[in-house]
mmCIF file of the N, C-alpha and C atoms, coordinates in Angstrom:
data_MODEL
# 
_entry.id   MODEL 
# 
loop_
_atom_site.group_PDB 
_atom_site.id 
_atom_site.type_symbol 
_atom_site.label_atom_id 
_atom_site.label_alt_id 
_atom_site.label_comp_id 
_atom_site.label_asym_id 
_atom_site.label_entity_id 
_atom_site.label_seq_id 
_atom_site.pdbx_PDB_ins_code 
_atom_site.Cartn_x 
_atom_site.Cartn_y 
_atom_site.Cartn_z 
_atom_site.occupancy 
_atom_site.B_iso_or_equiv 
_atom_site.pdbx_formal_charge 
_atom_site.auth_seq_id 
_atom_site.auth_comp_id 
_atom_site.auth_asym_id 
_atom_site.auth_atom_id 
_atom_site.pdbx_PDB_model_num 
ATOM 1   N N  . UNK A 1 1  ? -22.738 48.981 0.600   1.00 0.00 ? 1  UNK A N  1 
ATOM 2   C CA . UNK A 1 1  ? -23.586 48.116 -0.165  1.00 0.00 ? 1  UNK A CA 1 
ATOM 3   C C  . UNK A 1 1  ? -24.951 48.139 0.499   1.00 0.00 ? 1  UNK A C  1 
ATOM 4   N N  . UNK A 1 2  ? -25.812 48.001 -0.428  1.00 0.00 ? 2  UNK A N  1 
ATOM 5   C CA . UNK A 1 2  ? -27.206 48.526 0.210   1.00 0.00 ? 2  UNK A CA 1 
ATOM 6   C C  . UNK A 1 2  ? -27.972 47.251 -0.693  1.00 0.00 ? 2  UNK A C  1 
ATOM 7   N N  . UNK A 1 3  ? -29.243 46.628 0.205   1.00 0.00 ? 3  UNK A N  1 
ATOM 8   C CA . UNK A 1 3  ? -30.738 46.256 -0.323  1.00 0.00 ? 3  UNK A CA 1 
ATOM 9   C C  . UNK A 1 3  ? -31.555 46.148 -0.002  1.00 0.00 ? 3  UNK A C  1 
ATOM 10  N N  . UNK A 1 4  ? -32.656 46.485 -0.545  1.00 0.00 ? 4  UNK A N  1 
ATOM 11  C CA . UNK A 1 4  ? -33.914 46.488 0.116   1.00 0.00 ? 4  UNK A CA 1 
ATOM 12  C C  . UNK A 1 4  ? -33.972 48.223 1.315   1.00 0.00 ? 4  UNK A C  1 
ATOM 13  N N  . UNK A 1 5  ? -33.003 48.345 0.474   1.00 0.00 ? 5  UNK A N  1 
ATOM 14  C CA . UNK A 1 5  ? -33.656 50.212 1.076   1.00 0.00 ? 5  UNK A CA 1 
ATOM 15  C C  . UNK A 1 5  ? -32.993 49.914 1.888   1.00 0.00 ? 5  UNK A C  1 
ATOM 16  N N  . UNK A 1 6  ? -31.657 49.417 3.107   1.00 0.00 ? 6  UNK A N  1 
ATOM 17  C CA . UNK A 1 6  ? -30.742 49.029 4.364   1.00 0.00 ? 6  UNK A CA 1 
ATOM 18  C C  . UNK A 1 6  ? -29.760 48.617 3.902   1.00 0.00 ? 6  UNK A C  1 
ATOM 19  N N  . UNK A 1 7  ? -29.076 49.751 4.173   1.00 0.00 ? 7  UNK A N  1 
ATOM 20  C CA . UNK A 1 7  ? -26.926 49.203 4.367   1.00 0.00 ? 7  UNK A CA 1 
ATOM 21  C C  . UNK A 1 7  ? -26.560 47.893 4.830   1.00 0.00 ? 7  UNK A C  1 
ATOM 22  N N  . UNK A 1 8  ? -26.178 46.977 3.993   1.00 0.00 ? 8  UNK A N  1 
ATOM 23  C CA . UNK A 1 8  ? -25.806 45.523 4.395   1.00 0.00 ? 8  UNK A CA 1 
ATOM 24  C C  . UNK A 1 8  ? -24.325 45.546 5.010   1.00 0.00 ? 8  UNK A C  1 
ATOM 25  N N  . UNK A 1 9  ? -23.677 46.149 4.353   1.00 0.00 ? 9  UNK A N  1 
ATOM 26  C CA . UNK A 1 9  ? -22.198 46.012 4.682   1.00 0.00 ? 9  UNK A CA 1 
ATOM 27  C C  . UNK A 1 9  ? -21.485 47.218 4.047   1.00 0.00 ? 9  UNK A C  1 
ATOM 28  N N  . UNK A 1 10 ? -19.811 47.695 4.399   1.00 0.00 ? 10 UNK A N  1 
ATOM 29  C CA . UNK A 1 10 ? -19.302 48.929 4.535   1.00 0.00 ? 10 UNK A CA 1 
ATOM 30  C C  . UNK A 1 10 ? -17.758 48.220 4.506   1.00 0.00 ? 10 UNK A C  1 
ATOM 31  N N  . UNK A 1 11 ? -17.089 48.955 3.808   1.00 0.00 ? 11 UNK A N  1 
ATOM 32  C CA . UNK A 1 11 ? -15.897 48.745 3.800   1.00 0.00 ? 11 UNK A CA 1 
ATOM 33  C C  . UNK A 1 11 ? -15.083 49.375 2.837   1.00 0.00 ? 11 UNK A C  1 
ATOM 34  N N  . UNK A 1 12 ? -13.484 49.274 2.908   1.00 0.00 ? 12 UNK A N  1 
ATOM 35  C CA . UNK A 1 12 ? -12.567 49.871 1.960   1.00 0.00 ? 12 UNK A CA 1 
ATOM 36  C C  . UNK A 1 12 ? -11.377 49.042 1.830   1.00 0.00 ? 12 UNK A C  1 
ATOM 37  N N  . UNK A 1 13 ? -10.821 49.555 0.515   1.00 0.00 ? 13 UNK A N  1 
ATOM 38  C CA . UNK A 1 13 ? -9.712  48.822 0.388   1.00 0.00 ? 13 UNK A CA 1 
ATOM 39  C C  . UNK A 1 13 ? -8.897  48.420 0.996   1.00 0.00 ? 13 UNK A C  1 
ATOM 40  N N  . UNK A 1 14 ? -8.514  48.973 1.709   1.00 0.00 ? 14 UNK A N  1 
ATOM 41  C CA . UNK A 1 14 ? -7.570  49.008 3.053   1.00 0.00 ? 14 UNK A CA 1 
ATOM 42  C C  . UNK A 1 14 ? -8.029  47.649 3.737   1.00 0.00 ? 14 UNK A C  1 
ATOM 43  N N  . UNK A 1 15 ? -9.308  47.499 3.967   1.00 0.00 ? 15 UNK A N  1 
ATOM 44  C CA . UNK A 1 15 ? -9.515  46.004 4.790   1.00 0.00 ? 15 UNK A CA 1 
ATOM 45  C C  . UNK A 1 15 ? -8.753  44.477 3.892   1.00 0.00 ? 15 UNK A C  1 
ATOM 46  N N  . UNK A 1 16 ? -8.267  44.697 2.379   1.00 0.00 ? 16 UNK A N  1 
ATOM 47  C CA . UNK A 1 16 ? -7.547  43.399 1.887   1.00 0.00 ? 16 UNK A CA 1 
ATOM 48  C C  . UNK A 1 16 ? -6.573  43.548 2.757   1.00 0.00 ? 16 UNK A C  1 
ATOM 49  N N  . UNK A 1 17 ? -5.738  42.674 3.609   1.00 0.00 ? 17 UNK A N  1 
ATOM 50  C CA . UNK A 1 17 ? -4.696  42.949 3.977   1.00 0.00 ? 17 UNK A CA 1 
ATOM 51  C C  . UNK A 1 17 ? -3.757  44.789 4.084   1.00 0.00 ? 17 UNK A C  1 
ATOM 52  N N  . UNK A 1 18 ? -4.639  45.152 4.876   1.00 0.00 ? 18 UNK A N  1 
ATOM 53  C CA . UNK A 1 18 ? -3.826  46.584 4.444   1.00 0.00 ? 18 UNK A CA 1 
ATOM 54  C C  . UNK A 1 18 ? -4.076  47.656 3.379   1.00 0.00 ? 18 UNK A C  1 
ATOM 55  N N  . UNK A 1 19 ? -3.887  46.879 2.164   1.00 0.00 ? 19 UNK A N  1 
ATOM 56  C CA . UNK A 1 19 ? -3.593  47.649 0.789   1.00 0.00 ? 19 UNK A CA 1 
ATOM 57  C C  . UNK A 1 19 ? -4.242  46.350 -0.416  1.00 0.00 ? 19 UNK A C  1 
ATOM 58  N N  . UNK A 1 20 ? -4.616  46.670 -1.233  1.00 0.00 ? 20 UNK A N  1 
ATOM 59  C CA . UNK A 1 20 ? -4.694  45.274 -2.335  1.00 0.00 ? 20 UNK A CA 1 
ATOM 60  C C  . UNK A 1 20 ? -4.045  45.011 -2.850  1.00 0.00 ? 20 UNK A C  1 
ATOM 61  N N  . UNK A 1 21 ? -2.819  45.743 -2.737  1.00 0.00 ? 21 UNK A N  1 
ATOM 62  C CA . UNK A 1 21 ? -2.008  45.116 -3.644  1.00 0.00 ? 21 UNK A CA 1 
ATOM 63  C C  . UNK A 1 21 ? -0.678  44.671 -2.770  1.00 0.00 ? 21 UNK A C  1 
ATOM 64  N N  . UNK A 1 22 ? -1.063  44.539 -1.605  1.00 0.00 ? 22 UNK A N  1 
ATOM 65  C CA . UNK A 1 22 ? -0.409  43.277 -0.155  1.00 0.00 ? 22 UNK A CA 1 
ATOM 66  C C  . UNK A 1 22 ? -1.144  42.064 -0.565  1.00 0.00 ? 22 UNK A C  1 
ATOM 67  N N  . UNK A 1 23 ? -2.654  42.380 -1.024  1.00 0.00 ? 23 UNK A N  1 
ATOM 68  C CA . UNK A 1 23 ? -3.052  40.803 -0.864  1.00 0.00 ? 23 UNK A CA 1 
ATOM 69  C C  . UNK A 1 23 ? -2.593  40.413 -2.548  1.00 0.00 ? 23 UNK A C  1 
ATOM 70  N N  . UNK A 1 24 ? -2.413  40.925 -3.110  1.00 0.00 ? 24 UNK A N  1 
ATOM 71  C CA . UNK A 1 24 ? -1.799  40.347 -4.370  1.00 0.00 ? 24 UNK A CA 1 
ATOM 72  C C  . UNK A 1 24 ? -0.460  39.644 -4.741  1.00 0.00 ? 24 UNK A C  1 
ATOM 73  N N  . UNK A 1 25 ? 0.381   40.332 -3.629  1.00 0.00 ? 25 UNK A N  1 
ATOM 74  C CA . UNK A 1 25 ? 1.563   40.594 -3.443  1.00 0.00 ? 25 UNK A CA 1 
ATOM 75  C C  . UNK A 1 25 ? 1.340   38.947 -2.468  1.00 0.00 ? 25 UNK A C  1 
ATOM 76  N N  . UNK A 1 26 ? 0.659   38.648 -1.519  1.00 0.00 ? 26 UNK A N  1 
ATOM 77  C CA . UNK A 1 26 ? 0.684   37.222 -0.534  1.00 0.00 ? 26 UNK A CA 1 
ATOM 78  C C  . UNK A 1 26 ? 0.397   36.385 -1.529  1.00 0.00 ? 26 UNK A C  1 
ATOM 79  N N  . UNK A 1 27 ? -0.869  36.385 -2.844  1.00 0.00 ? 27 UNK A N  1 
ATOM 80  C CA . UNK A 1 27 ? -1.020  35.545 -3.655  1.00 0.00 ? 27 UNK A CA 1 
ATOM 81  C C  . UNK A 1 27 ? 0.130   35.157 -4.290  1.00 0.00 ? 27 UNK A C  1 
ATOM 82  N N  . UNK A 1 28 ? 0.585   36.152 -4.850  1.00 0.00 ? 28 UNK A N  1 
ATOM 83  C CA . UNK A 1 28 ? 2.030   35.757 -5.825  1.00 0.00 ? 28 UNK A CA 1 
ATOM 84  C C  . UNK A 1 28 ? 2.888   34.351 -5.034  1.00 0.00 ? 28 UNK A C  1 
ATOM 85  N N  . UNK A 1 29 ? 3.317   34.947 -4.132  1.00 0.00 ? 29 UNK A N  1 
ATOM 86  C CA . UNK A 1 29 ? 4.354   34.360 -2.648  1.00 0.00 ? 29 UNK A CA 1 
ATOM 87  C C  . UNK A 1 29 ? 3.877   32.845 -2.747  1.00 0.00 ? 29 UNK A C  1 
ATOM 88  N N  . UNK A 1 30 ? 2.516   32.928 -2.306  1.00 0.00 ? 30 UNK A N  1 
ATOM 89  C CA . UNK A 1 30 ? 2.088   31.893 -1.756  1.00 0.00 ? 30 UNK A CA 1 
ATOM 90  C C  . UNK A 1 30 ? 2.068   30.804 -3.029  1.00 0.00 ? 30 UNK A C  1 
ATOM 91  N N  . UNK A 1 31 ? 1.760   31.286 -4.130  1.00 0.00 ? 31 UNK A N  1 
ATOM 92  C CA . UNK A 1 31 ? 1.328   29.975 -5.210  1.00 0.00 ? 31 UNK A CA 1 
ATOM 93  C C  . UNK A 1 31 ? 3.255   30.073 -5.572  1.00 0.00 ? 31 UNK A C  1 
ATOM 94  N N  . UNK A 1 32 ? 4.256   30.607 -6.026  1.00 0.00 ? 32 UNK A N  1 
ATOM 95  C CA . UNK A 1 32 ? 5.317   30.299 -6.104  1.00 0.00 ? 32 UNK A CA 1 
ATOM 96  C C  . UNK A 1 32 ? 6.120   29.145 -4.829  1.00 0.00 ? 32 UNK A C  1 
ATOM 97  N N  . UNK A 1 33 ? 5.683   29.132 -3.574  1.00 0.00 ? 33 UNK A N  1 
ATOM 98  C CA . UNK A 1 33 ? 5.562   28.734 -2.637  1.00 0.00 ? 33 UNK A CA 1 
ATOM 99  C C  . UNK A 1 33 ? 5.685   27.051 -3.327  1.00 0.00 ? 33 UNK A C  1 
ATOM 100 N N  . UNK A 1 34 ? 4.627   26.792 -3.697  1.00 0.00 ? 34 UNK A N  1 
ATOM 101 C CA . UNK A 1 34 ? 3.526   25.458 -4.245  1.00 0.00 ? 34 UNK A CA 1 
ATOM 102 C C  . UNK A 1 34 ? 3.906   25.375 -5.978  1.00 0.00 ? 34 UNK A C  1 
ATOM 103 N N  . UNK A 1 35 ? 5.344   26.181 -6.344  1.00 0.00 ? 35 UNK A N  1 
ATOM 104 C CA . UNK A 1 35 ? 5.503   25.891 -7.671  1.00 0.00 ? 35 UNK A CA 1 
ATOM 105 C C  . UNK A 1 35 ? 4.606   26.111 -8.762  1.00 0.00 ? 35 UNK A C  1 
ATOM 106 N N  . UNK A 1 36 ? 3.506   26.710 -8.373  1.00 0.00 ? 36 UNK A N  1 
ATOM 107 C CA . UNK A 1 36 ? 3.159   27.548 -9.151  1.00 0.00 ? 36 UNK A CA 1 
ATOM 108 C C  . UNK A 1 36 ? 3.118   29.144 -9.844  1.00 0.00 ? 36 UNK A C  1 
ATOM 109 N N  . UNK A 1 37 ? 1.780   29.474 -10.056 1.00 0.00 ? 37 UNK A N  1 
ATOM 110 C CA . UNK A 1 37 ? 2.214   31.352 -10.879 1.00 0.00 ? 37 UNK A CA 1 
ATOM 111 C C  . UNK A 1 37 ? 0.720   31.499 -11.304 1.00 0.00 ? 37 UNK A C  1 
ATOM 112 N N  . UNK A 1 38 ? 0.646   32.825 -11.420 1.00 0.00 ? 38 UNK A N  1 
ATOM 113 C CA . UNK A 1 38 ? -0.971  33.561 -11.982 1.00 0.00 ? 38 UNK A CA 1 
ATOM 114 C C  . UNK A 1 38 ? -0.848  33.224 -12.966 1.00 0.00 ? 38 UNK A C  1 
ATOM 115 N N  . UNK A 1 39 ? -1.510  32.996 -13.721 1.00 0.00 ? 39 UNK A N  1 
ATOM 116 C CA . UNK A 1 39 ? -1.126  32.735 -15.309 1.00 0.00 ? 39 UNK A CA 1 
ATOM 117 C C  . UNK A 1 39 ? -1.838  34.338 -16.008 1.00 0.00 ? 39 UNK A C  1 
ATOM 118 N N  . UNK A 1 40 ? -0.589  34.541 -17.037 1.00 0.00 ? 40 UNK A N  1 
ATOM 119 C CA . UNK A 1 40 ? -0.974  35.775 -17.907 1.00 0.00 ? 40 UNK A CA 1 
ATOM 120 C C  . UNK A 1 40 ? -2.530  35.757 -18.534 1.00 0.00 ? 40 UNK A C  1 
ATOM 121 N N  . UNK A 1 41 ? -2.943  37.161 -18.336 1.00 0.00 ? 41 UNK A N  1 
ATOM 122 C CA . UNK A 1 41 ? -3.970  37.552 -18.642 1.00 0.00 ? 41 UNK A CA 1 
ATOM 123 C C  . UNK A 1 41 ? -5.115  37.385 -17.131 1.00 0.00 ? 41 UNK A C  1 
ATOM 124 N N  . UNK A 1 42 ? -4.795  36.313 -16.208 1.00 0.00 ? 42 UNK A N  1 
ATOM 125 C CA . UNK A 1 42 ? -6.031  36.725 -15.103 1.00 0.00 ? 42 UNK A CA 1 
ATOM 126 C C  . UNK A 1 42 ? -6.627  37.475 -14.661 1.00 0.00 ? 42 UNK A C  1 
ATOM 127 N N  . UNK A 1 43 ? -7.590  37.254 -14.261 1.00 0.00 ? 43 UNK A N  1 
ATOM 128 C CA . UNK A 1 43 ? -8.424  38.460 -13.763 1.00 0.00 ? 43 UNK A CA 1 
ATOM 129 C C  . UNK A 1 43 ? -8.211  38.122 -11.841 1.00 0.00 ? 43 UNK A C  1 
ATOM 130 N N  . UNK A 1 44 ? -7.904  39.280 -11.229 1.00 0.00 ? 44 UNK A N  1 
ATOM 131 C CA . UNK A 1 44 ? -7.908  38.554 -9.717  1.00 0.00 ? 44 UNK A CA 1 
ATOM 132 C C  . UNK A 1 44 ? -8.324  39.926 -8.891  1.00 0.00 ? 44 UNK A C  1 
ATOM 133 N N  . UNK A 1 45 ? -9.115  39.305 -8.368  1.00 0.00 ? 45 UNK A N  1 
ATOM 134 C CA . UNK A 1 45 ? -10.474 40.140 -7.165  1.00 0.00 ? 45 UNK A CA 1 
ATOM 135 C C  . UNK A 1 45 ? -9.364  40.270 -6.032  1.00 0.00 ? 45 UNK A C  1 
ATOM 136 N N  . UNK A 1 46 ? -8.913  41.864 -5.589  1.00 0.00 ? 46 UNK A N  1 
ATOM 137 C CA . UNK A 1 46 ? -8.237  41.709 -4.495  1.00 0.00 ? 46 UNK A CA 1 
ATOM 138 C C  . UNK A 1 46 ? -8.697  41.977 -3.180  1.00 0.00 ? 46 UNK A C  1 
ATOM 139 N N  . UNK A 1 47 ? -9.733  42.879 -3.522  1.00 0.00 ? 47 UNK A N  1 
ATOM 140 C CA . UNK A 1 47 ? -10.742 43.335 -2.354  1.00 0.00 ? 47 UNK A CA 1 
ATOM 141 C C  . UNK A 1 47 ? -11.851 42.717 -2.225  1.00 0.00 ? 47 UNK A C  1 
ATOM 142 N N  . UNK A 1 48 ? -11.860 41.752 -1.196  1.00 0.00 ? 48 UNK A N  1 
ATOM 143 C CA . UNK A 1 48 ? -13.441 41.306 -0.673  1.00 0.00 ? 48 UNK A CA 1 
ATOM 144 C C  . UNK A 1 48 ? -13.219 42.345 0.804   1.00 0.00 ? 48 UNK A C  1 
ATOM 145 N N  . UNK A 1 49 ? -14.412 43.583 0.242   1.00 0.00 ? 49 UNK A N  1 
ATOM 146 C CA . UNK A 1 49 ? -14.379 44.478 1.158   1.00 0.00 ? 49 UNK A CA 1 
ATOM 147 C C  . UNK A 1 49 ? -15.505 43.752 2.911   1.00 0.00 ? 49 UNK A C  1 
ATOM 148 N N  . UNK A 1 50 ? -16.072 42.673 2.543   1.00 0.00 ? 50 UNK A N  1 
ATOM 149 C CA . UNK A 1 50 ? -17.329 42.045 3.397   1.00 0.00 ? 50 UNK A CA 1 
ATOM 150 C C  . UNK A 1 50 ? -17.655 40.678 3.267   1.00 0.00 ? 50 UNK A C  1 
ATOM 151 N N  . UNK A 1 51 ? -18.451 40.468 4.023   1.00 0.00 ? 51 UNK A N  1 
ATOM 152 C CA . UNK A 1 51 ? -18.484 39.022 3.854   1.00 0.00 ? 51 UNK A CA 1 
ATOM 153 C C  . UNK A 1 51 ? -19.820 38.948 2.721   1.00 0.00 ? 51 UNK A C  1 
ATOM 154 N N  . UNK A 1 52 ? -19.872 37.511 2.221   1.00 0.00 ? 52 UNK A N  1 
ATOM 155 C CA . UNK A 1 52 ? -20.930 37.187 1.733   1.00 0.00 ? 52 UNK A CA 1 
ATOM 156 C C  . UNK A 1 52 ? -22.743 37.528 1.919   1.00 0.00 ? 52 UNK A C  1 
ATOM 157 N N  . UNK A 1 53 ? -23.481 37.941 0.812   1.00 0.00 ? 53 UNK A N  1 
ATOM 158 C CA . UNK A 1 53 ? -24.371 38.158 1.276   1.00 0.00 ? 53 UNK A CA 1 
ATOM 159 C C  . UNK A 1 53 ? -25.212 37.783 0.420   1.00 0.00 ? 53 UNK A C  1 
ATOM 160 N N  . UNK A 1 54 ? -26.979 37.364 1.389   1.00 0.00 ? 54 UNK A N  1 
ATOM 161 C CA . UNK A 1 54 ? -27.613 36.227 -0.140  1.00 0.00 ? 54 UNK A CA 1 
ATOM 162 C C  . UNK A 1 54 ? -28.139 37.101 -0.596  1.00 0.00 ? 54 UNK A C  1 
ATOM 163 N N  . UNK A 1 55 ? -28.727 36.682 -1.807  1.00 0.00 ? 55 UNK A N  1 
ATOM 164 C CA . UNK A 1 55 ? -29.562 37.222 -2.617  1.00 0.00 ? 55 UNK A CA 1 
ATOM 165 C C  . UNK A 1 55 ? -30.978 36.638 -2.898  1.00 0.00 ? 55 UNK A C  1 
ATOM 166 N N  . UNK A 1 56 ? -32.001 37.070 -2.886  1.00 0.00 ? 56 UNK A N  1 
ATOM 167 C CA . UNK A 1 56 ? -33.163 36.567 -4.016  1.00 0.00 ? 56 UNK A CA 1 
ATOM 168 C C  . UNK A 1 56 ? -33.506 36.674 -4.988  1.00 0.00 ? 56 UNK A C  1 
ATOM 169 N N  . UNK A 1 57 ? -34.184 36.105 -5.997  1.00 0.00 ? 57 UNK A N  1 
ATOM 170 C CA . UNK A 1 57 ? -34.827 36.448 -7.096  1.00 0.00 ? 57 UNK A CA 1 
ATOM 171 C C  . UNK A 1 57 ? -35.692 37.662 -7.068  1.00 0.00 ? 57 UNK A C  1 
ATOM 172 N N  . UNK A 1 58 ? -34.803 38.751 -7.496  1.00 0.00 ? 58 UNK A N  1 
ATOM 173 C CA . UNK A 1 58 ? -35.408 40.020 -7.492  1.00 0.00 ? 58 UNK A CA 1 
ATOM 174 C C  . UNK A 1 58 ? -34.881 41.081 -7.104  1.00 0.00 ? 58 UNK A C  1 
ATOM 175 N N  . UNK A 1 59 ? -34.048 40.681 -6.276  1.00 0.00 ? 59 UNK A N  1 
ATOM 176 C CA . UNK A 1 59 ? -33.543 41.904 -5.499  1.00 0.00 ? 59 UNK A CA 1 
ATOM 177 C C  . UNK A 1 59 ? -32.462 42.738 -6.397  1.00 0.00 ? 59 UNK A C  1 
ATOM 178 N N  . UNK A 1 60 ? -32.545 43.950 -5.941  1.00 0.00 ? 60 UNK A N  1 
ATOM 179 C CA . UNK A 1 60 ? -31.353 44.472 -6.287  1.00 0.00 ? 60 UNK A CA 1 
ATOM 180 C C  . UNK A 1 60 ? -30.448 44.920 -4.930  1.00 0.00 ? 60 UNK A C  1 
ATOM 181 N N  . UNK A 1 61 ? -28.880 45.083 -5.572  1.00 0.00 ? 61 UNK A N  1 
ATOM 182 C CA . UNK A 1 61 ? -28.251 44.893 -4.555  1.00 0.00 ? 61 UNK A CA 1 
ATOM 183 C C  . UNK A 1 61 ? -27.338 46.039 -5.377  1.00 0.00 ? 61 UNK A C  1 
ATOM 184 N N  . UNK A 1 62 ? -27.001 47.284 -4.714  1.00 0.00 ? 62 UNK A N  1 
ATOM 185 C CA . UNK A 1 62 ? -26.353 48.118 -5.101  1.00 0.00 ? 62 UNK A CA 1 
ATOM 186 C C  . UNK A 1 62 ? -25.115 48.930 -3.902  1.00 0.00 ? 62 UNK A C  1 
ATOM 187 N N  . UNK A 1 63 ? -24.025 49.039 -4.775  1.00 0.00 ? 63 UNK A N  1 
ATOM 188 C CA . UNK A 1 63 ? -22.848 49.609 -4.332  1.00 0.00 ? 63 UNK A CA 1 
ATOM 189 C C  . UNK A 1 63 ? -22.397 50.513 -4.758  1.00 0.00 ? 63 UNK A C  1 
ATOM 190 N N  . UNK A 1 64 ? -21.755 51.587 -3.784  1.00 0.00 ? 64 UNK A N  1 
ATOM 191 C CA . UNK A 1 64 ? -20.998 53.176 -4.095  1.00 0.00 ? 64 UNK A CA 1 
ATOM 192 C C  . UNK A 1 64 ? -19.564 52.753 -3.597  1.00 0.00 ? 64 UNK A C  1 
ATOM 193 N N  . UNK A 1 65 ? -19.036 52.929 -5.015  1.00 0.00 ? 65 UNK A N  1 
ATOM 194 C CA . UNK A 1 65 ? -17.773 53.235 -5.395  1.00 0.00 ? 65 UNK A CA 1 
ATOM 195 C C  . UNK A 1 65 ? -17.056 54.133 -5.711  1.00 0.00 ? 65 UNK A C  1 
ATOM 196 N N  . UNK A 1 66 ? -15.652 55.044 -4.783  1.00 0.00 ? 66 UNK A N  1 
ATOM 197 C CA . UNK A 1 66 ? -15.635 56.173 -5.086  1.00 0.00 ? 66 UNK A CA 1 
ATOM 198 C C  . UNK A 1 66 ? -14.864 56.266 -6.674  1.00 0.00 ? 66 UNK A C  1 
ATOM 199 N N  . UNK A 1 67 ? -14.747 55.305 -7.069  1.00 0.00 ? 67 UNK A N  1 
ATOM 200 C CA . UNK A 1 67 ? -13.986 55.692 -8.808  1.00 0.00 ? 67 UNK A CA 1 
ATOM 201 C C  . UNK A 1 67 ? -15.332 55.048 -9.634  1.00 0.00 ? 67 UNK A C  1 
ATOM 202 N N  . UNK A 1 68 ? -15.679 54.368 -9.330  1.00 0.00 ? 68 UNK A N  1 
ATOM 203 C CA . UNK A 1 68 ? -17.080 53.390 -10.302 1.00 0.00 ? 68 UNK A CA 1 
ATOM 204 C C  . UNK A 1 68 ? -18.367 54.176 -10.085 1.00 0.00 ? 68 UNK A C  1 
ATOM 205 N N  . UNK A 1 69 ? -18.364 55.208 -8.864  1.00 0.00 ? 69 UNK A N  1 
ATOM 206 C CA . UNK A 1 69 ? -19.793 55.594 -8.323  1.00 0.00 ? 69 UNK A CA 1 
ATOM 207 C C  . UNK A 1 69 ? -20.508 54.474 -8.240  1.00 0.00 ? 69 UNK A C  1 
ATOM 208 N N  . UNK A 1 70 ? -22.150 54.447 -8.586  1.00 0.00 ? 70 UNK A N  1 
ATOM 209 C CA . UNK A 1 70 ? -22.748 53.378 -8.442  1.00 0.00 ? 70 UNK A CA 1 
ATOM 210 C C  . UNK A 1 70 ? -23.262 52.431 -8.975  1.00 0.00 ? 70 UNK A C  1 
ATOM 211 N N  . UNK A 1 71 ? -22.851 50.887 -8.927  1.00 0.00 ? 71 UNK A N  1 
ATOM 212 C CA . UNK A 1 71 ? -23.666 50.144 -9.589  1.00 0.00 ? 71 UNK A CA 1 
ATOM 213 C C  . UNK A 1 71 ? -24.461 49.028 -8.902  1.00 0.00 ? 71 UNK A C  1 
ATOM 214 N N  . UNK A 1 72 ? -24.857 48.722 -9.534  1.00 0.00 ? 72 UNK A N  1 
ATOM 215 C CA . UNK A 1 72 ? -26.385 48.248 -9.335  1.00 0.00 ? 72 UNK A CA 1 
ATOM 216 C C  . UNK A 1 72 ? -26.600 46.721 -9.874  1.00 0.00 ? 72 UNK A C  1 
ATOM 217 N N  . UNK A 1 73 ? -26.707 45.332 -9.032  1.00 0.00 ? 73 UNK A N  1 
ATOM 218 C CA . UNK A 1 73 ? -26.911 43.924 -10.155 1.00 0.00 ? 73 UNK A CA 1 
ATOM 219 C C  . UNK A 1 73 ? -28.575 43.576 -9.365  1.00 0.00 ? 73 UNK A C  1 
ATOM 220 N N  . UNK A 1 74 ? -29.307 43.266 -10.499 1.00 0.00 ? 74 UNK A N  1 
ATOM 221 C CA . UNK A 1 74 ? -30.512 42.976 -10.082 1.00 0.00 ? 74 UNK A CA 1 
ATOM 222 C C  . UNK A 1 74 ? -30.671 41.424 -10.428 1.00 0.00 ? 74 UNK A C  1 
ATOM 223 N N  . UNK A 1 75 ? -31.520 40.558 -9.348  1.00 0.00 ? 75 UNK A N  1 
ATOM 224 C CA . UNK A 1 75 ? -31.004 39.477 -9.431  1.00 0.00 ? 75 UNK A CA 1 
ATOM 225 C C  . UNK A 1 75 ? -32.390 38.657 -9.833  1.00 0.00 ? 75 UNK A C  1 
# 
C-alpha cells in the first residue's frame, strides 16, 4: 500500500491468522460460542493485512493486489 509517492504498509494473506480462512473459521467458533451465527448473505473482511492508516482530504491511497492488481481510493 502506497501514498504520497512512499510504501505505508506490506503484507499477505497469510498474516490473518495463518490463512483467512483460519480467521473465518475462529469467527464462526467464536460467535456460536455466544449463541450466535453470520447471518446469510454477509459480507466479512478476513484479511486486515496492516494496521490502520489516516487519510486526508485528497489523498490517494493505492494498493497491489496479486488477483485485483491495482486499485486506487482517492479521498
Amino acid at each position: 500500500m502506497s501514498s504520497k509517492g512512499a510504501t505505508i504498509a506490506h503484507g499477505i494473506g497469510a498474516n490473518a491468522l495463518g490463512d483467512p480462512r483460519a480467521a473465518l473459521a475462529w469467527l464462526a467458533n467464536f460467535l456460536v460460542q455466544r449463541g450466535e451465527c453470520i447471518p446469510a448473505m454477509s459480507i466479512i473482511m478476513t484479511v486486515g493485512l496492516s494496521r490502520a492508516h489516516a487519510a486526508q482530504e485528497g489523498d490517494t491511497v493505492t494498493g497491489e493486489f496479486t488477483l485485483l492488481n491495482i486499485v486506487s481510493a482517492i479521498f
